[in-house]
mmCIF file as Biopython writes it, N, C-alpha, C and O atoms, coordinates in Angstrom:
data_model
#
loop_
_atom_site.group_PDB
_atom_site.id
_atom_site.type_symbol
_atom_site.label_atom_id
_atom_site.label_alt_id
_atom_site.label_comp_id
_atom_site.label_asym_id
_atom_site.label_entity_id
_atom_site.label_seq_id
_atom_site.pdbx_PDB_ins_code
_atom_site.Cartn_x
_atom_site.Cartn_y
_atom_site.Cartn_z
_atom_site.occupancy
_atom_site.B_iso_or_equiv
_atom_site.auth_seq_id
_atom_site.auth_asym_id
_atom_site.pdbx_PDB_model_num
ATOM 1   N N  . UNK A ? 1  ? -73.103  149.521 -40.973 1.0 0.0 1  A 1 
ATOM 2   C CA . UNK A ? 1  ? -74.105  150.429 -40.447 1.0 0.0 1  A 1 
ATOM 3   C C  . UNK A ? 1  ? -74.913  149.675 -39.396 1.0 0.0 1  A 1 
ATOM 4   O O  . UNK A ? 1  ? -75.534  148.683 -39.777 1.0 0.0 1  A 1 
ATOM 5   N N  . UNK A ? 2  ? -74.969  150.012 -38.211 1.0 0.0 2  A 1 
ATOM 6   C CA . UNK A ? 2  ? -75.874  149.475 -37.637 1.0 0.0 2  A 1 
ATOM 7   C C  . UNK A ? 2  ? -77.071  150.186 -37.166 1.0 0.0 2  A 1 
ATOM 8   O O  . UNK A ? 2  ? -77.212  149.952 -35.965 1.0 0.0 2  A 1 
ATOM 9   N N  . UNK A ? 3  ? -78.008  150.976 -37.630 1.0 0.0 3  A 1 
ATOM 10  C CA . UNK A ? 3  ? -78.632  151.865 -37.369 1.0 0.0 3  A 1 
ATOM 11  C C  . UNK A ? 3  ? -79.313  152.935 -38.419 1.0 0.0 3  A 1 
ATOM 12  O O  . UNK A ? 3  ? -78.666  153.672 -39.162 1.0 0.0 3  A 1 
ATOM 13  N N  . UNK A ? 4  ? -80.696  152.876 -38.335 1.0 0.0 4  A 1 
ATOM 14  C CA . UNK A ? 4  ? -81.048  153.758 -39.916 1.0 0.0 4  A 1 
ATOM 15  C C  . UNK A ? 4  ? -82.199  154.235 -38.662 1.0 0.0 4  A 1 
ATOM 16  O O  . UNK A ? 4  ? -82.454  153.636 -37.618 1.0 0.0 4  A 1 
ATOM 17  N N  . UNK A ? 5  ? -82.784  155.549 -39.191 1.0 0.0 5  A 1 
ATOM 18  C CA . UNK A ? 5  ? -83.144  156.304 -38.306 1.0 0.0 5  A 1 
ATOM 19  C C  . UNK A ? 5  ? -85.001  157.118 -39.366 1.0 0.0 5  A 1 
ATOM 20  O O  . UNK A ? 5  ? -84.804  158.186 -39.945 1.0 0.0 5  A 1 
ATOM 21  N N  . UNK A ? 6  ? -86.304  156.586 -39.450 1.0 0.0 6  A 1 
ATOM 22  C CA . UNK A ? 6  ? -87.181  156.935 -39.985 1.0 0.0 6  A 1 
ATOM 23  C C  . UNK A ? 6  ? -88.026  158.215 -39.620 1.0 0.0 6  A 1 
ATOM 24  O O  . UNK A ? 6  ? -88.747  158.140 -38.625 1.0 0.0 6  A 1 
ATOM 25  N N  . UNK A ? 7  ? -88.003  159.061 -40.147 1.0 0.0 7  A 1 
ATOM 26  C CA . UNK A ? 7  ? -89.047  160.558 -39.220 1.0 0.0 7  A 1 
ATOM 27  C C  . UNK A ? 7  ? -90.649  160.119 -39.848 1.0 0.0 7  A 1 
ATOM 28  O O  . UNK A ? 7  ? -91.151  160.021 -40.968 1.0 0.0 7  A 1 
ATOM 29  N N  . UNK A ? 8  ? -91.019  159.962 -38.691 1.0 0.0 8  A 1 
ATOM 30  C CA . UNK A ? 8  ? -92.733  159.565 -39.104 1.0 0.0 8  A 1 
ATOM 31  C C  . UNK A ? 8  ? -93.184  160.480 -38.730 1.0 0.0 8  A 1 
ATOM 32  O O  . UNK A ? 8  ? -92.853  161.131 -37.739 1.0 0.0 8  A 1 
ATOM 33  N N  . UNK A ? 9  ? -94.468  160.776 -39.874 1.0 0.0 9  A 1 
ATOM 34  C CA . UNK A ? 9  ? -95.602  162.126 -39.340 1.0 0.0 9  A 1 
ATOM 35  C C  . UNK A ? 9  ? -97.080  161.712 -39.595 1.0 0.0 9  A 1 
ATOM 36  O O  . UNK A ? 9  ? -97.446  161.258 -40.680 1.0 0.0 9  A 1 
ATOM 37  N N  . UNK A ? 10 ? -97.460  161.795 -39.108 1.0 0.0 10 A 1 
ATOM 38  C CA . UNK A ? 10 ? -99.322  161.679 -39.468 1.0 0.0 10 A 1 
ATOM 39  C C  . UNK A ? 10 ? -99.249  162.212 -40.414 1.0 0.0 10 A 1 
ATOM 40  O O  . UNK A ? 10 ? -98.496  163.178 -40.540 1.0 0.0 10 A 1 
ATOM 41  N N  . UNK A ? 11 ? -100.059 161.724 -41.457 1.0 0.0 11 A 1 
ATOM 42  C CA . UNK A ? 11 ? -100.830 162.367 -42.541 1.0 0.0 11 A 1 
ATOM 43  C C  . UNK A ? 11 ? -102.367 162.829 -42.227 1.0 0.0 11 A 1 
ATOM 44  O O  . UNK A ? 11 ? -103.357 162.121 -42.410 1.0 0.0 11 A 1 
ATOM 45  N N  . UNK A ? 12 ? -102.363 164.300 -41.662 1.0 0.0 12 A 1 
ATOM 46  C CA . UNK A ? 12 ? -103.096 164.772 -41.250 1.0 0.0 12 A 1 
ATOM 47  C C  . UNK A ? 12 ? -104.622 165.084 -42.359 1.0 0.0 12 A 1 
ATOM 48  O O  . UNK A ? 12 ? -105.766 165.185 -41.916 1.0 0.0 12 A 1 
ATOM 49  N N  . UNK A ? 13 ? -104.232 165.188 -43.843 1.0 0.0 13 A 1 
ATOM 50  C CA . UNK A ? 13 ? -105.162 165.122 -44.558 1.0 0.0 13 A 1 
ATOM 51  C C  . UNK A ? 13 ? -105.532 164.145 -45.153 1.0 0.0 13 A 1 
ATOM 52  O O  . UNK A ? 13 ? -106.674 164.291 -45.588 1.0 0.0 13 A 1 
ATOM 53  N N  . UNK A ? 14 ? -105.015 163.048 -45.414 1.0 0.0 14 A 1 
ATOM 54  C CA . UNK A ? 14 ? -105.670 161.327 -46.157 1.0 0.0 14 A 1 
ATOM 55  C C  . UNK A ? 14 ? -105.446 160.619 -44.536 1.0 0.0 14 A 1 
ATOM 56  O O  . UNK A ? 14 ? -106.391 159.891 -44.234 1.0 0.0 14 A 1 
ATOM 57  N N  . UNK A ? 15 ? -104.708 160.690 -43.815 1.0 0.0 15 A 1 
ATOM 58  C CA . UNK A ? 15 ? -105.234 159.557 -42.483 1.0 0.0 15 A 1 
ATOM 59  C C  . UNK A ? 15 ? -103.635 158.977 -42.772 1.0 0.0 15 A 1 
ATOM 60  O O  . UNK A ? 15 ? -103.018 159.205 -43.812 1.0 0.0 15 A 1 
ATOM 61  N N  . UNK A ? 16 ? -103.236 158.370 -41.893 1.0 0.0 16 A 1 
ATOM 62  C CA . UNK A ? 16 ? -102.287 157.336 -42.175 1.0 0.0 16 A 1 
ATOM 63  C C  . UNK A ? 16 ? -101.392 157.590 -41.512 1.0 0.0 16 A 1 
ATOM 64  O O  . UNK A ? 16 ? -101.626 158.197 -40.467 1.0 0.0 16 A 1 
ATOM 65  N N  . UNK A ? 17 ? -99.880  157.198 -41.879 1.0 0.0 17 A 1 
ATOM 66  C CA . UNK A ? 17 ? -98.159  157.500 -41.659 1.0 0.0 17 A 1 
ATOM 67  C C  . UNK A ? 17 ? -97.671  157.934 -43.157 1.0 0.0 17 A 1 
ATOM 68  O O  . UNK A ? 17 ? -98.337  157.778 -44.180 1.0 0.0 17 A 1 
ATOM 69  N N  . UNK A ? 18 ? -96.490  158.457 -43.080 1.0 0.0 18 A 1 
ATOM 70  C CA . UNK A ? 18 ? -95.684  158.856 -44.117 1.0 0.0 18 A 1 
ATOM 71  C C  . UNK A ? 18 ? -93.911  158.550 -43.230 1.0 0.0 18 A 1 
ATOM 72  O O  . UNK A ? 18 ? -93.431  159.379 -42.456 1.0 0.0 18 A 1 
ATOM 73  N N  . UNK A ? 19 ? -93.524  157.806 -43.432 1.0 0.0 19 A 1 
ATOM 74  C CA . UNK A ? 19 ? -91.915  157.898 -43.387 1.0 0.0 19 A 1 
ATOM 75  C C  . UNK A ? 19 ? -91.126  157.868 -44.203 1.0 0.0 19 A 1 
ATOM 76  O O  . UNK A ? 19 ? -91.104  157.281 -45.285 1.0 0.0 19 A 1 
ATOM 77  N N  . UNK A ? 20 ? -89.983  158.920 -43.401 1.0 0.0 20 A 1 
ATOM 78  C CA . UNK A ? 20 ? -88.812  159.210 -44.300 1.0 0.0 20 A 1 
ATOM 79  C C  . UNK A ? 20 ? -87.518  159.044 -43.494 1.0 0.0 20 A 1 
ATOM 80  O O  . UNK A ? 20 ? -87.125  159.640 -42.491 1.0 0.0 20 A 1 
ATOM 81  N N  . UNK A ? 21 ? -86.831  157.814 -44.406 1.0 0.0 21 A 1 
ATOM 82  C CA . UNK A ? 21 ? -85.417  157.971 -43.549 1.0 0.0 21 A 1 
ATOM 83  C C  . UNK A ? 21 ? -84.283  159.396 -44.027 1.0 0.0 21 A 1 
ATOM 84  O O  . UNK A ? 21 ? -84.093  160.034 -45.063 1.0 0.0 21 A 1 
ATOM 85  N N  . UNK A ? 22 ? -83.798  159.413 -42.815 1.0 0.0 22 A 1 
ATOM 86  C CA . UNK A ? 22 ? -83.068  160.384 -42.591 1.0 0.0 22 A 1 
ATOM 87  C C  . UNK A ? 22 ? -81.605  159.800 -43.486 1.0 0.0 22 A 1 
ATOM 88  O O  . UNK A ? 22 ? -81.281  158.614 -43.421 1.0 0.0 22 A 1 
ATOM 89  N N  . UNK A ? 23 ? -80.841  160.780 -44.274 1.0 0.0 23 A 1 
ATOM 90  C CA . UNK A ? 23 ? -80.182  160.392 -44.947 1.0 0.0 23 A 1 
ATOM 91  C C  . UNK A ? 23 ? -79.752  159.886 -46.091 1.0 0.0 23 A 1 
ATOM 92  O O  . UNK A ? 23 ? -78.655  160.060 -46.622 1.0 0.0 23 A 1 
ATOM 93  N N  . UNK A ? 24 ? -81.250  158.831 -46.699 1.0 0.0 24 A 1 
ATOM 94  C CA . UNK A ? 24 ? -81.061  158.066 -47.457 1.0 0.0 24 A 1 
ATOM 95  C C  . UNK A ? 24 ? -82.205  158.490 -48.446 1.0 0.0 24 A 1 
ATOM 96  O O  . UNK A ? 24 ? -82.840  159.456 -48.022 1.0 0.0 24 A 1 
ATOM 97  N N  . UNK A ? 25 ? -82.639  157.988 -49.701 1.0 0.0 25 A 1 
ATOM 98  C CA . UNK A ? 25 ? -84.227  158.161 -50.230 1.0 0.0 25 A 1 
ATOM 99  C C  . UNK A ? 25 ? -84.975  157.109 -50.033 1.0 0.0 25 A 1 
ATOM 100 O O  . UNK A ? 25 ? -85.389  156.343 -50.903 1.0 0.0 25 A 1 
ATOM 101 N N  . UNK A ? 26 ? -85.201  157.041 -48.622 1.0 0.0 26 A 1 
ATOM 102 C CA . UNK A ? 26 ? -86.295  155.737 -48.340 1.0 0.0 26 A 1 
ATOM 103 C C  . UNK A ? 26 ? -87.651  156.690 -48.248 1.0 0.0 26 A 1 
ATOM 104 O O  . UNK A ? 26 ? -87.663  157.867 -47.887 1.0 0.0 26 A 1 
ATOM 105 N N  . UNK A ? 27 ? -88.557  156.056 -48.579 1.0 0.0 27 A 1 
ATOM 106 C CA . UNK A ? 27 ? -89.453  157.187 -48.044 1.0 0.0 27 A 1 
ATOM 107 C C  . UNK A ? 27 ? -91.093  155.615 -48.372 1.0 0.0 27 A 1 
ATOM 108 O O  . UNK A ? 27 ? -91.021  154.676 -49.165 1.0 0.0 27 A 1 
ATOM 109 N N  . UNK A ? 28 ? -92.291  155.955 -47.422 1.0 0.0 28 A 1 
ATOM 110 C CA . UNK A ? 28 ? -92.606  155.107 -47.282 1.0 0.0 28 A 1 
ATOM 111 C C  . UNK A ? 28 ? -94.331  155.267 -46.722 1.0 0.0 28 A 1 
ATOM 112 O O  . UNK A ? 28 ? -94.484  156.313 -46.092 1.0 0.0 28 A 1 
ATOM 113 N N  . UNK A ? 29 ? -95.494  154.495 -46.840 1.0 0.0 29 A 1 
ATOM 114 C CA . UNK A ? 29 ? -96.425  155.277 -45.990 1.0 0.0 29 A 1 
ATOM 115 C C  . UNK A ? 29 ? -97.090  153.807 -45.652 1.0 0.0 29 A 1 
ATOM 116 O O  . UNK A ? 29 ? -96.885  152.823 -46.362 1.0 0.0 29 A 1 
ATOM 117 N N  . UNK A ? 30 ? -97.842  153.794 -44.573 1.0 0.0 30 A 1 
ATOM 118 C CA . UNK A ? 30 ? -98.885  153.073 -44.410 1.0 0.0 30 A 1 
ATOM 119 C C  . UNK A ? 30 ? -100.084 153.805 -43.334 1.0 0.0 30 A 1 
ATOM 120 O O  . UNK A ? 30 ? -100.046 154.716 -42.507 1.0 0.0 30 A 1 
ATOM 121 N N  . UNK A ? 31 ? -101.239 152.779 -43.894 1.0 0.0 31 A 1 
ATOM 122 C CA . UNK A ? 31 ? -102.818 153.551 -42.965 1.0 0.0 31 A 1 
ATOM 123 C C  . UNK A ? 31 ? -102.976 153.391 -41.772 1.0 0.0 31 A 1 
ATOM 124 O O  . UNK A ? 31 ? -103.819 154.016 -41.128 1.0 0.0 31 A 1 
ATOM 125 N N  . UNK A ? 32 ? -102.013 152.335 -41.169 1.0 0.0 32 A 1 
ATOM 126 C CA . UNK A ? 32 ? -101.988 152.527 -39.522 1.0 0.0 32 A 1 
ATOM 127 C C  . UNK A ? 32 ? -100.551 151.773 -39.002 1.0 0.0 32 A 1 
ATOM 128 O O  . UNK A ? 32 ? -99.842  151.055 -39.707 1.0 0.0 32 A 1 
ATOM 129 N N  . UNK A ? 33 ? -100.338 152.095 -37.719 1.0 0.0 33 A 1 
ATOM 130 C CA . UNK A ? 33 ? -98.855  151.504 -37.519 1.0 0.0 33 A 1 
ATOM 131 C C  . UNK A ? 33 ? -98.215  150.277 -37.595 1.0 0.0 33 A 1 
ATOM 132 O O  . UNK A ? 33 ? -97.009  150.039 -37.661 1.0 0.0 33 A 1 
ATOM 133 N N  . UNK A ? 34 ? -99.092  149.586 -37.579 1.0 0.0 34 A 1 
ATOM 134 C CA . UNK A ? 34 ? -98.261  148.340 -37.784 1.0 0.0 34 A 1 
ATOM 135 C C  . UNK A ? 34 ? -98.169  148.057 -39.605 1.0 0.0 34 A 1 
ATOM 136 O O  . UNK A ? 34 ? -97.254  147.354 -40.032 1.0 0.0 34 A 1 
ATOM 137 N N  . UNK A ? 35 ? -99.089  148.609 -40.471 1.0 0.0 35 A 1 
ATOM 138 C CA . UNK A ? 35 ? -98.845  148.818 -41.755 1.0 0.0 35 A 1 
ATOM 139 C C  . UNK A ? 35 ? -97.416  148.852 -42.172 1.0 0.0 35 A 1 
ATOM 140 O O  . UNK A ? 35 ? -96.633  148.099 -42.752 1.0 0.0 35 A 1 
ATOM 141 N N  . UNK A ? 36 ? -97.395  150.687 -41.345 1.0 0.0 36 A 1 
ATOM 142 C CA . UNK A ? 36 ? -96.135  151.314 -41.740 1.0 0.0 36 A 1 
ATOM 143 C C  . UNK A ? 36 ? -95.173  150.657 -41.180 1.0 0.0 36 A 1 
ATOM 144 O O  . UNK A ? 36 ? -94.131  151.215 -41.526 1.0 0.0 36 A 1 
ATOM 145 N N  . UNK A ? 37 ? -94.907  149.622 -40.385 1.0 0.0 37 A 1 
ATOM 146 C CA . UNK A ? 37 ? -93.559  149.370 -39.606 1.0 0.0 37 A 1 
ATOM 147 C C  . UNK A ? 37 ? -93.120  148.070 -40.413 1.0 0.0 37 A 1 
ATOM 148 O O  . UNK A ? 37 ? -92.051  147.537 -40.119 1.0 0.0 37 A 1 
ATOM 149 N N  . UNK A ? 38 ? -94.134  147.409 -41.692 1.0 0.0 38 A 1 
ATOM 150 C CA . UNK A ? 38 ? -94.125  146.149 -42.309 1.0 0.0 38 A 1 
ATOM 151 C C  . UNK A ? 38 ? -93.299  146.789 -43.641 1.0 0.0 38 A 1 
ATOM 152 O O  . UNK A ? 38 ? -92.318  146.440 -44.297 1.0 0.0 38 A 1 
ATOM 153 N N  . UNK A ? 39 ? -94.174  147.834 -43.668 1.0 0.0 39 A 1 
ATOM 154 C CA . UNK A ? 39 ? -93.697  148.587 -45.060 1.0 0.0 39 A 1 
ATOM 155 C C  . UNK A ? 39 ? -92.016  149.181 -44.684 1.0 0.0 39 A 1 
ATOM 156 O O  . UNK A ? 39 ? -90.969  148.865 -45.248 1.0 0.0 39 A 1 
ATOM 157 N N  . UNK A ? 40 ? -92.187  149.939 -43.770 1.0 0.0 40 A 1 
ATOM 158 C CA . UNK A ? 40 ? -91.073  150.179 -43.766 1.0 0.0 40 A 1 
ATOM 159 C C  . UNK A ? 40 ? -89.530  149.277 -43.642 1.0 0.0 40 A 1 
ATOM 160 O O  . UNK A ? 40 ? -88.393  149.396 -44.101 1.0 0.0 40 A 1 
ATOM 161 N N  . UNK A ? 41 ? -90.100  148.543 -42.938 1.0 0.0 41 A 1 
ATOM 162 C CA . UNK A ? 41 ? -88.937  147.128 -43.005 1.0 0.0 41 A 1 
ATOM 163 C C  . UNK A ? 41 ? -88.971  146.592 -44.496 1.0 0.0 41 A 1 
ATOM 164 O O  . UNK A ? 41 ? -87.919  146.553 -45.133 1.0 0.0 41 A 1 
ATOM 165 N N  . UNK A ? 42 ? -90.241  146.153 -45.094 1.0 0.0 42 A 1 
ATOM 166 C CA . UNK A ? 42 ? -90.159  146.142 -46.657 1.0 0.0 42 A 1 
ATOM 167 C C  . UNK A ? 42 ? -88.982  146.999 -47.289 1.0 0.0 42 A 1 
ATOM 168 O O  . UNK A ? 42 ? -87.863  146.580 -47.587 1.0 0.0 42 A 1 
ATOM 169 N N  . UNK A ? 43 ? -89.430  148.174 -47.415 1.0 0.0 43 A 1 
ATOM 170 C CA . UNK A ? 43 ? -88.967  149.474 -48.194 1.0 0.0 43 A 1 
ATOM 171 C C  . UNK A ? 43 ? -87.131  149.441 -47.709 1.0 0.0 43 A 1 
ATOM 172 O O  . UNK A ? 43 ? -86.357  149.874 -48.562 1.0 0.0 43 A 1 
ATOM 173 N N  . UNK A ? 44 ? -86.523  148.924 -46.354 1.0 0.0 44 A 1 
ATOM 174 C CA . UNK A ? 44 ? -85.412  148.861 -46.061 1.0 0.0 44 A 1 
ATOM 175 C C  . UNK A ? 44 ? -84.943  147.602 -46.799 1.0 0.0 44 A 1 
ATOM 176 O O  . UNK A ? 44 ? -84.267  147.887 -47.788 1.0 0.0 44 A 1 
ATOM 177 N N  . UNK A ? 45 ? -85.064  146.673 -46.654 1.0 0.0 45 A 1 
ATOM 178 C CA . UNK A ? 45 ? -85.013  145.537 -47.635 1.0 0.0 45 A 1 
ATOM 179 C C  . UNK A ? 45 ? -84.746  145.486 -49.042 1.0 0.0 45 A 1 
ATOM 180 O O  . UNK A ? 45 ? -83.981  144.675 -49.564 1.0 0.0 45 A 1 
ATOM 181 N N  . UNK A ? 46 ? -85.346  146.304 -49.597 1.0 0.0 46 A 1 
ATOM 182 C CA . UNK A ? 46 ? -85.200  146.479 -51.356 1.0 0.0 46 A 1 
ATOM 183 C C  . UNK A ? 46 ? -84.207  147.478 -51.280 1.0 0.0 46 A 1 
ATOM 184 O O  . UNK A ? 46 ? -83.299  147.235 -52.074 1.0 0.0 46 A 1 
ATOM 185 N N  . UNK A ? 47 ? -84.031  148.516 -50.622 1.0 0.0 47 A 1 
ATOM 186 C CA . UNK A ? 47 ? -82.839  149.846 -50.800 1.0 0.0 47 A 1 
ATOM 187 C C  . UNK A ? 47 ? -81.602  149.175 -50.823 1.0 0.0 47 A 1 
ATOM 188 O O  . UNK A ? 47 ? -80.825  149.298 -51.770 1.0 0.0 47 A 1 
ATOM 189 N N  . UNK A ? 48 ? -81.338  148.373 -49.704 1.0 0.0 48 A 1 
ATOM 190 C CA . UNK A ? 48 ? -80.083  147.479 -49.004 1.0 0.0 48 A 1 
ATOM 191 C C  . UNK A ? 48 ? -79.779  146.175 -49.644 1.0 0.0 48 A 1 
ATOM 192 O O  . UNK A ? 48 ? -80.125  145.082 -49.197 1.0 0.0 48 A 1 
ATOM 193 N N  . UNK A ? 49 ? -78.888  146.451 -51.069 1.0 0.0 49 A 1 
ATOM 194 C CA . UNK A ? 49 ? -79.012  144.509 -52.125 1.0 0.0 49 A 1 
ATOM 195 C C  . UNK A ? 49 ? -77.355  143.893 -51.144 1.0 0.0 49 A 1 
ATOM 196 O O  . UNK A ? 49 ? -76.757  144.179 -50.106 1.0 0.0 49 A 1 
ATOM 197 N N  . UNK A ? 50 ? -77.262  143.205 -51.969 1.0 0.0 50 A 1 
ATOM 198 C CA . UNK A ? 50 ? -76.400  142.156 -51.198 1.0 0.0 50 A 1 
ATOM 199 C C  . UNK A ? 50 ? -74.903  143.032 -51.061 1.0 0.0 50 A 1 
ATOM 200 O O  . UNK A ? 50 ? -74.102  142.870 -50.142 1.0 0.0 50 A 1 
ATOM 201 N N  . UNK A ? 51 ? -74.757  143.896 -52.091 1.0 0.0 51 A 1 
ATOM 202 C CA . UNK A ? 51 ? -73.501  144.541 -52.044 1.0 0.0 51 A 1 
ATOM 203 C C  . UNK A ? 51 ? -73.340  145.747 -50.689 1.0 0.0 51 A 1 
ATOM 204 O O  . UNK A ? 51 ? -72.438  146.505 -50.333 1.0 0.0 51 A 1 
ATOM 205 N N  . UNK A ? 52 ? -74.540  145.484 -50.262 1.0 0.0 52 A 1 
ATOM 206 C CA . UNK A ? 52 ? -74.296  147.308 -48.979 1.0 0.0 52 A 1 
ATOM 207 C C  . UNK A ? 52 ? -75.080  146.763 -47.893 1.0 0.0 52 A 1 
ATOM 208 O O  . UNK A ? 52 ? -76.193  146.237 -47.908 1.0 0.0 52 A 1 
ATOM 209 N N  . UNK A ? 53 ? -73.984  147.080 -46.606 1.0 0.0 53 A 1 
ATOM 210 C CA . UNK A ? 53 ? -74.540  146.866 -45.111 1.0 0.0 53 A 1 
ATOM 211 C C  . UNK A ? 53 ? -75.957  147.238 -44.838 1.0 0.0 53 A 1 
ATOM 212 O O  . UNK A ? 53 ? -76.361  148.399 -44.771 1.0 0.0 53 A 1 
ATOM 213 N N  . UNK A ? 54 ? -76.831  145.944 -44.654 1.0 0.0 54 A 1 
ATOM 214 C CA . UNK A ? 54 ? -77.868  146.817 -44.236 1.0 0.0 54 A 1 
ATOM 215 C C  . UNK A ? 54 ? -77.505  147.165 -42.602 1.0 0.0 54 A 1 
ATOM 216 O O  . UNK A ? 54 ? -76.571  146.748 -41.917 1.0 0.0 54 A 1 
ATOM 217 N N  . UNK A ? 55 ? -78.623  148.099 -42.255 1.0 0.0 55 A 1 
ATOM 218 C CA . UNK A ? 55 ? -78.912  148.630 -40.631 1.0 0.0 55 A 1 
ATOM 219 C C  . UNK A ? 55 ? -79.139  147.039 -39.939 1.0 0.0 55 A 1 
ATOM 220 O O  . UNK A ? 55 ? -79.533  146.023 -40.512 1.0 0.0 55 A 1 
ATOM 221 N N  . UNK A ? 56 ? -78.771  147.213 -38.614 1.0 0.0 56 A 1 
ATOM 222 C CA . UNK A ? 56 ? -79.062  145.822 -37.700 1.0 0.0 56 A 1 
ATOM 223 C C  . UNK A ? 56 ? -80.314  146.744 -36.809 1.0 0.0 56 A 1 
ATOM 224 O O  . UNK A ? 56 ? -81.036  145.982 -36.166 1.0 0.0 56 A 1 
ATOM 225 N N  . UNK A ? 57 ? -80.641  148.045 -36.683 1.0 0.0 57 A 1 
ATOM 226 C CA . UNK A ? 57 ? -81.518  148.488 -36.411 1.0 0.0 57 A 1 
ATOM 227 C C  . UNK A ? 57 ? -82.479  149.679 -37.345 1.0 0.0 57 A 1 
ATOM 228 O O  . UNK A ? 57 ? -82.133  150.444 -38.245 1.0 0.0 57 A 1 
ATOM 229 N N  . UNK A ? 58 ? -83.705  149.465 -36.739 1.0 0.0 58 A 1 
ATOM 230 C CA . UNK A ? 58 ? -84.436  150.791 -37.802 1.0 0.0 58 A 1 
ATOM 231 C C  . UNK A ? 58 ? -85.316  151.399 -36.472 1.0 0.0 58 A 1 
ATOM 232 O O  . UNK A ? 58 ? -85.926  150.639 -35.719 1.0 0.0 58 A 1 
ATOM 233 N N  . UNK A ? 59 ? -85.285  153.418 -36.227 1.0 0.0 59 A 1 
ATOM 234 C CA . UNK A ? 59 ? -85.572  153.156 -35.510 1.0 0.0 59 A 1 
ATOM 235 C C  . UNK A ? 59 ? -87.012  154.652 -35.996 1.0 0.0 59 A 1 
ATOM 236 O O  . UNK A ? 59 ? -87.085  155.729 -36.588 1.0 0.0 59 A 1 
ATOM 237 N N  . UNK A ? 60 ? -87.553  154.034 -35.511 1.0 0.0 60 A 1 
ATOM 238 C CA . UNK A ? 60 ? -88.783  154.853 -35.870 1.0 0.0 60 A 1 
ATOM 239 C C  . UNK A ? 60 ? -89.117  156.217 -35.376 1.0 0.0 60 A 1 
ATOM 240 O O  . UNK A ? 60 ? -90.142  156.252 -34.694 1.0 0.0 60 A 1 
ATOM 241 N N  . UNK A ? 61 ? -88.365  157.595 -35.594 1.0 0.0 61 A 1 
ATOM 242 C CA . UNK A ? 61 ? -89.031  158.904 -34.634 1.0 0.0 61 A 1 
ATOM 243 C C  . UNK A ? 61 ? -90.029  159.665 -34.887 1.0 0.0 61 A 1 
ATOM 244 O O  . UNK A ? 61 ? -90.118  160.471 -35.813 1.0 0.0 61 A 1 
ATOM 245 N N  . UNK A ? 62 ? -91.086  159.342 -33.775 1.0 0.0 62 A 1 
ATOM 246 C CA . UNK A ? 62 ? -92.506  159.828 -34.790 1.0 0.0 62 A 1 
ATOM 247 C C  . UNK A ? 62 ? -92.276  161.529 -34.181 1.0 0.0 62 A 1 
ATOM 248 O O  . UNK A ? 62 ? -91.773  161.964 -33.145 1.0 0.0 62 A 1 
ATOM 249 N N  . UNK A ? 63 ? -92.867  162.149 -35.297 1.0 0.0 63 A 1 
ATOM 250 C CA . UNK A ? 63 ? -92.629  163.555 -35.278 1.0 0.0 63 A 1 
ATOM 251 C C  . UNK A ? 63 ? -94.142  164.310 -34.772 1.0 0.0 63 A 1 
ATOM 252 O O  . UNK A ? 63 ? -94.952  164.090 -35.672 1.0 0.0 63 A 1 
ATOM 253 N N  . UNK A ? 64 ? -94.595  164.871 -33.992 1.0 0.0 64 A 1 
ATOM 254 C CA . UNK A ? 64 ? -96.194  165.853 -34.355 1.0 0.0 64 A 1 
ATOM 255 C C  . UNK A ? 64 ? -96.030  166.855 -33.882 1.0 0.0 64 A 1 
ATOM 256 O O  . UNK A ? 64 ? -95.516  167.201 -32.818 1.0 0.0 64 A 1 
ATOM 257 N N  . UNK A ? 65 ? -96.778  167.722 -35.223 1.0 0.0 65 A 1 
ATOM 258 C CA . UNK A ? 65 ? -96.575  169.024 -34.892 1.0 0.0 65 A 1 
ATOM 259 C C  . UNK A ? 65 ? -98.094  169.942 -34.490 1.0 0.0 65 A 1 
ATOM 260 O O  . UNK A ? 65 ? -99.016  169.821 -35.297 1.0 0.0 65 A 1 
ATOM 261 N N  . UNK A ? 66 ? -98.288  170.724 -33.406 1.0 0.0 66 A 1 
ATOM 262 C CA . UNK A ? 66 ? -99.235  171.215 -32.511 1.0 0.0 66 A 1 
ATOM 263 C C  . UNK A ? 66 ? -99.378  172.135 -32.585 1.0 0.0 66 A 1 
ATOM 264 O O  . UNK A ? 66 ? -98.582  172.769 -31.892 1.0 0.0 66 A 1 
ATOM 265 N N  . UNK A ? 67 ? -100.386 173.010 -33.384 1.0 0.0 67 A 1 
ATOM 266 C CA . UNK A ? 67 ? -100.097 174.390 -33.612 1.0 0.0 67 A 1 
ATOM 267 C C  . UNK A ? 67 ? -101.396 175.187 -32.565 1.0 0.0 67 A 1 
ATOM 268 O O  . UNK A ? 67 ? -102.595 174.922 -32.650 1.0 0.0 67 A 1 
ATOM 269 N N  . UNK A ? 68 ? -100.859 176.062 -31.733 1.0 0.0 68 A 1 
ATOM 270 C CA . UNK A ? 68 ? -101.802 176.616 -30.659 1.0 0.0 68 A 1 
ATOM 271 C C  . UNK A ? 68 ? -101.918 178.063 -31.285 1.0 0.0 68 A 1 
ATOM 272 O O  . UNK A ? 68 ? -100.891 178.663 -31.602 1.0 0.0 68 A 1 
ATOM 273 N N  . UNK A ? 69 ? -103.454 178.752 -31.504 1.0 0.0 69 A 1 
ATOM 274 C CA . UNK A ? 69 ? -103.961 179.700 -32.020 1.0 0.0 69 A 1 
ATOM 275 C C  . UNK A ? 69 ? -104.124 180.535 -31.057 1.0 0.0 69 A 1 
ATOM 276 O O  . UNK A ? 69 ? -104.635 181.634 -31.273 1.0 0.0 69 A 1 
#
């Protein structure tokens, strides 16, 4: 695998990030971005043991959604 792919969203009601990789049950949060990008490399690390390819990339797609009234 060379490539794992995270959908990030604001957590619009506690503050923060929330990611979720696409595909897999990674799922992950931190209170500001460089938090979440420690955690999330964390959180890839423990999913991926010695027996399974980890990703040579992780790539972060932040998502926001804009709702016009």
């Amino acid at each position: 695998m060379s490539e794992i792919i995270f959908e990030v969203r604001e957590d619009e009601v506690d503050g923060g990030y929330n990611a979720m990789a696409l595909g897999y049950g990674i799922h992950t949060q931190g209170d500001t971005l460089e938090e979440l990008r420690a955690m999330v490399k964390e959180a890839v690390d423990c999913y991926f043991d010695e027996t399974m390819e980890a990703p040579r990339v992780i790539r972060l797609h932040f998502v926001r959604d804009e709702v016009l009234a």
